[in-house]
N, C-alpha and C positions, 0 to 999 in steps of 0.2 A: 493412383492411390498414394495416400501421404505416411512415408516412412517414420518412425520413429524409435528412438535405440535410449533400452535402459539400460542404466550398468549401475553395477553395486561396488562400492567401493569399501577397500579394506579398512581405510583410515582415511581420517578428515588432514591428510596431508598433502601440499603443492606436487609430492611427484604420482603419490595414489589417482589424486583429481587428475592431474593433466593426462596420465595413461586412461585411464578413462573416456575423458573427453577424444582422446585419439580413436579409441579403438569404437565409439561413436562417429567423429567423422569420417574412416574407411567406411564402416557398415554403411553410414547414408550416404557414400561418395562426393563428400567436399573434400576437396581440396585444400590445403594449407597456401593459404597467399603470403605474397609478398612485395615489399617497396608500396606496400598502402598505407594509406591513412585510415587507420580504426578508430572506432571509439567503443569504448567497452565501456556498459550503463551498469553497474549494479544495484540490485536493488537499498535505497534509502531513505526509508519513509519517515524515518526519527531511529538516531540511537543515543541513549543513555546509560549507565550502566546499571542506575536504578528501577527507572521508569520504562527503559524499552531496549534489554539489555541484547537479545536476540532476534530483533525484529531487521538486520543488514545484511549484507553478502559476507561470510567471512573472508578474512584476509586470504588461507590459505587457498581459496576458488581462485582471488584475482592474483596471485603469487599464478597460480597453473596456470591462467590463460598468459598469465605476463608472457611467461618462458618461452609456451608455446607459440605464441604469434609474435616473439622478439622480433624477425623479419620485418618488421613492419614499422612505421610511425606511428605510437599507439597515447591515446587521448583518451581519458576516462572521465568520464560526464555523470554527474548524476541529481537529482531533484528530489525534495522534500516533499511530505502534506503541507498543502496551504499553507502559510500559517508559520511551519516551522524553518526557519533560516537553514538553509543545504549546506552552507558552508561550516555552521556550530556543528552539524551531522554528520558532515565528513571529517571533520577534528576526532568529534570525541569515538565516529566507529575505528578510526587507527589510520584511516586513508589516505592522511594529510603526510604523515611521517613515512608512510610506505613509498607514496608518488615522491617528495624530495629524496629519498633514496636511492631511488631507481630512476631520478630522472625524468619522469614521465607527469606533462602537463595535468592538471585535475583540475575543474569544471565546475562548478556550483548552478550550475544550468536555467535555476529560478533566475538567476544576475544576467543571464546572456542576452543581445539583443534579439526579436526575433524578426520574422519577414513585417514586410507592409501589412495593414488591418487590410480585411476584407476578404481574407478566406477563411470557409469555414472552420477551421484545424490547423493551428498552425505550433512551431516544434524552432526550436530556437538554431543559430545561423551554424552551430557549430556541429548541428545533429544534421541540418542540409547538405554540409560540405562535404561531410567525412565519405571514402569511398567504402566502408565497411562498415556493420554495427553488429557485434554482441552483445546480447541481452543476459543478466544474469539473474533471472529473479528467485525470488526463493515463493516454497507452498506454504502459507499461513490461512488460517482462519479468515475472519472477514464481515466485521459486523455493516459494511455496504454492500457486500455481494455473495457474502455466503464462506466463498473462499477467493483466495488470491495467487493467483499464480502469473502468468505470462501477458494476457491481455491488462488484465491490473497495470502490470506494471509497466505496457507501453504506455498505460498514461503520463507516466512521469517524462517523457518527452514533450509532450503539449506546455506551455507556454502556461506560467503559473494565472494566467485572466483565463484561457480556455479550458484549463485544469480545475478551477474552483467553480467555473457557470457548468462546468455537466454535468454534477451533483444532480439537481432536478428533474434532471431525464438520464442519470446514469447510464441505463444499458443499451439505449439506441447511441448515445454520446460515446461509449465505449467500444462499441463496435465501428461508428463513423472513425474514429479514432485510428483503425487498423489498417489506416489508406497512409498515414503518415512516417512517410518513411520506418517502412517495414525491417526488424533486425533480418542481417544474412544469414546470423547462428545462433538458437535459444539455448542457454541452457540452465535448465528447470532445478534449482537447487533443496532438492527433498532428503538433503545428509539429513539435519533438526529441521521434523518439520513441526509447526507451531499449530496448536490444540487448543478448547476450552479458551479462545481468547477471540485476537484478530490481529489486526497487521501490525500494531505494533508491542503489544504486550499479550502473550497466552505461553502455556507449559509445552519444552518442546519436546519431543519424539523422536527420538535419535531412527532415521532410516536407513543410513548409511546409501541413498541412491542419487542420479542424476539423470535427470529425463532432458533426452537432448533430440533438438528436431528445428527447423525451419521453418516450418508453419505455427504462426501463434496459437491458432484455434484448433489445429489437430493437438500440442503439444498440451491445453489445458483441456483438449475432451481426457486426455490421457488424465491427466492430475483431477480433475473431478472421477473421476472411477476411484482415482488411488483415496483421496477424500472422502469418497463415500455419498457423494452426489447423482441423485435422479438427473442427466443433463436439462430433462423437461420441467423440471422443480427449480431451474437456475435460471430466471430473468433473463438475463445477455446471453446464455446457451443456449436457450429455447428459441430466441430471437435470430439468431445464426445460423441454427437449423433450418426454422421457418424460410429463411433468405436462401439457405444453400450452400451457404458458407462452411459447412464442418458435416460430417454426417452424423445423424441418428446413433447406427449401431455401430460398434466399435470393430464387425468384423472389416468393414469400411476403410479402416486402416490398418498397418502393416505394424506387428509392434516385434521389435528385433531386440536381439542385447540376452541380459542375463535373469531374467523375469518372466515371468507369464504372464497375461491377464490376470488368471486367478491367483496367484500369487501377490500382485498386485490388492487384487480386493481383500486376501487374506489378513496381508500388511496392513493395510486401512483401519480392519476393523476394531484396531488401538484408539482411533480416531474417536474423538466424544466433540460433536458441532456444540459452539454455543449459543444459547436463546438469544437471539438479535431484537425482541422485544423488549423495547427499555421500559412498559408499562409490567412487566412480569419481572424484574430484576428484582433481587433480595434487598430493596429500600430500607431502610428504619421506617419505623410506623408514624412517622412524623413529615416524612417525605412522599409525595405521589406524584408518579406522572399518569397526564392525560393527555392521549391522543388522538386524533383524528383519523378514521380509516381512511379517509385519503390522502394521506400521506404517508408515502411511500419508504420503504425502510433503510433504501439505498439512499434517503437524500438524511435530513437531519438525525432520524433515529439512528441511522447507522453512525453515525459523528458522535451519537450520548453513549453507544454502547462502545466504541473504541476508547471515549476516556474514562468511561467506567473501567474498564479490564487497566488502560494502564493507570488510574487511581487505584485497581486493588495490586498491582504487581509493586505497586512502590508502599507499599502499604498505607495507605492514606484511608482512615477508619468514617464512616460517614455518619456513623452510631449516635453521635451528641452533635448532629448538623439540626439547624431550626426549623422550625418547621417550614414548609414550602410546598408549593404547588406548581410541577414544570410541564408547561402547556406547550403541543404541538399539534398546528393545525387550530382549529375552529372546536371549539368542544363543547358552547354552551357553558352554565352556571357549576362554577367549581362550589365544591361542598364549605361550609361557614368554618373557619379555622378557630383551633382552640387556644391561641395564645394572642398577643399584641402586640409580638415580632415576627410574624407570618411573613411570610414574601410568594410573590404568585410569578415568576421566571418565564416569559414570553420568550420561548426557541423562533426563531425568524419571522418574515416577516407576515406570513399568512398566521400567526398564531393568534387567537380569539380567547374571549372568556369572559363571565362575567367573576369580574373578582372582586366584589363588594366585603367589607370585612378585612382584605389583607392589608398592613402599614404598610410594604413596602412593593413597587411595583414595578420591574426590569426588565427589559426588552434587548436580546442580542439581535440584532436586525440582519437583512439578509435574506433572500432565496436559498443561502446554504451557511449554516454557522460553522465554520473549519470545526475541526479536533483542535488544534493550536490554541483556538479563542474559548472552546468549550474547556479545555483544560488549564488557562489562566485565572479565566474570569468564576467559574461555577462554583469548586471549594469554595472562594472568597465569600461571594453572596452565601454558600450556605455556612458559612464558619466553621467550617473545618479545616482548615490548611489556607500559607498563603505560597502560589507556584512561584511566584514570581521570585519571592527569596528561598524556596526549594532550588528553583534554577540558577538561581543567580544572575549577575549581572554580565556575564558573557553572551548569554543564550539571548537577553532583551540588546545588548551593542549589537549582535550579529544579525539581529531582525531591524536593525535600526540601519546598518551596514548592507543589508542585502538589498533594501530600496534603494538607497542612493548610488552603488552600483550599477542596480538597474535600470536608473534612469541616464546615468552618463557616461556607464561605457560605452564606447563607440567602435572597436572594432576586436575582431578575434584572433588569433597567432594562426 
């Protein structure tokens, strides 16, 4: 039976967290190692301070684990959405000033080399080597999978070409996923957990908790309860049951620490999911999407509805955007537009239509259009915002910097 220990913390502070975390690892009987090589992944899918100001691991989690596992050689590694350069994400969440402080190498992990092609899953040389990994993901929303907790965010070890092709089959892909070098210790960062949005922009919920456990899939059957999720209603939870992989009922598992179940679900019920249909999204009436029911929500729609939440966190108004019509999947004949700056926006490459009537006619291509590209390129076509001088010109150096890295760094420390 797979243990798992919640503990409530008094304060979002390095010595609250790391007591915490300890008196989690006695309850589950780990051990504190030592003379290893770790690597500690936090979670960072984008941070900004406008645009995706709570979407990272706060400093004070990796301040506790610092301390705690000092014993050790410790290497913190972490990866970006598609899209957006890991290393601009590790500047601006504070990570870059913390690791030269402390000494401690930092990783931009999209740049790393990874193994030979040819296996299914593959996780870059420096996430192989290590003899330990802590995972620190946090609980967020999730306009690809509902929510995001632990299995999420072992995605971010996969190798930014294996990372961007699972889109399309997200939850068999994310589950395959869970073979690749598996973390020794999760731990589930639900202090703010993030609402009404998704991974990288939504309103956060102060919980004051940390769900800590070793097993990925028992650790997020726990955080879907705490979310407010049917596990049978969650794609890749459903799937893992089916397999055998996580159990059904939660008496199934052992839940220890400072919480109950129902406590748990009490806490949750702050929780407000949001509509992951970008055809039902609060559009101006100038704007429409059409989509096809075969396609699926985890692949492009859930990429429109991530930069929808962070277009509205940064406040970017879509109100006086032109009109347009944004097509995903195969949809047949769009309705006849009422102006002679119409634009008809083809989301990848299975998207269809007959768009007779629109001037303008744009196609982002693709089996999966990042969030990164969906939140460059889309304002622009609809004229409302341009990102690219919202971001500036650090964030396009460091997307220009992170390829050419990637192709010729050649080894790792």
């Amino acid at each position: 039976m797979d243990r798992i220990f919640v503990a409530r913390v008094s304060a979002l502070s390095p010595e609250e967290l790391r007591s915490a975390i300890q008196r989690g690892m006695k309850a589950l009987g780990i051990a504190l190692p030592t003379h290893r090589r770790i690597l500690i992944q936090p979670a960072c899918p984008w941070a900004h301070p406008r645009f995706a100001p709570h979407a990272f691991t706060p400093l004070a989690l990796l301040e506790a684990v610092r301390v705690l596992f000092s014993g050790n050689s410790l290497i913190v590694g972490a990866s970006s959405l598609p899209g957006f350069p890991s290393r601009y994400t590790l500047k601006r969440a504070g990570y870059s000033a913390w690791a030269r402080r402390h000494g401690i190498p930092l990783w931009p992990l999209d740049e790393m080399p990874g193994p030979p092609s040819g296996s299914e899953m593959r996780a870059s040389q420096i996430v192989r080597e290590a003899d330990g990994v802590i995972a620190l993901p946090r609980l967020t929303g999730s306009g690809f999978l509902g929510f995001a907790g632990a299995a999420r965010h072992h995605m971010f070890l996969l190798s930014p070409s294996d990372h961007l092709q699972a889109y399309p089959r997200l939850p068999e892909a994310l589950i395959d996923s869970l073979t690749v070098r598996p973390p020794d210790l999760i731990i589930l960062d639900a202090t703010q957990v993030l609402h009404r949005g998704g991974e990288l922009a939504g309103d956060p919920l102060t919980f004051s908790l940390l769900i800590i456990g070793t097993d990925i899939l028992a650790v997020d059957r726990i955080a879907a309860w705490l979310y407010g999720f049917d596990p049978m209603e969650v794609p890749w939870l459903r799937l893992a049951i089916q397999r055998g992989l996580v159990p059904n009922s939660l008496k199934d598992l052992q839940i220890l620490g400072d919480l109950s179940l129902e406590d748990l679900r009490q806490l949750g019920e702050q929780i407000v999911h949001a509509d992951p249909y970008p055809e039902r999204y609060a559009w101006p009436s100038q704007v429409r999407v059409y989509r096809s029911e075969a396609e699926p929500l985890w692949n492009i729609p859930g990429a429109l509805m991530e930069t929808l939440w962070v277009l509205e966190r940064g406040g970017i108004s879509l109100a006086k955007a032109r009109e347009a019509a944004i097509v995903i999947g195969s949809v047949g004949e769009l309705p006849r537009p009422r102006t002679d700056t119409a634009a008809a926006v083809l989301l990848g490459d299975s998207a269809r239509a007959d768009y007779r009537g629109y001037s303008r006619i744009v196609r982002l291509p693709g089996r999966h259009v990042p969030v990164a590209r969906l939140l460059l390129d889309l304002p622009y076509i609809l004229q409302v915002a341009s990102m690219r001088s919202e971001l500036g010109w650090g964030f396009l150096w460091e997307s220009v910097r992170g390829v050419l890295r990637r192709r010729f760094v050649a080894k790792i420390p």
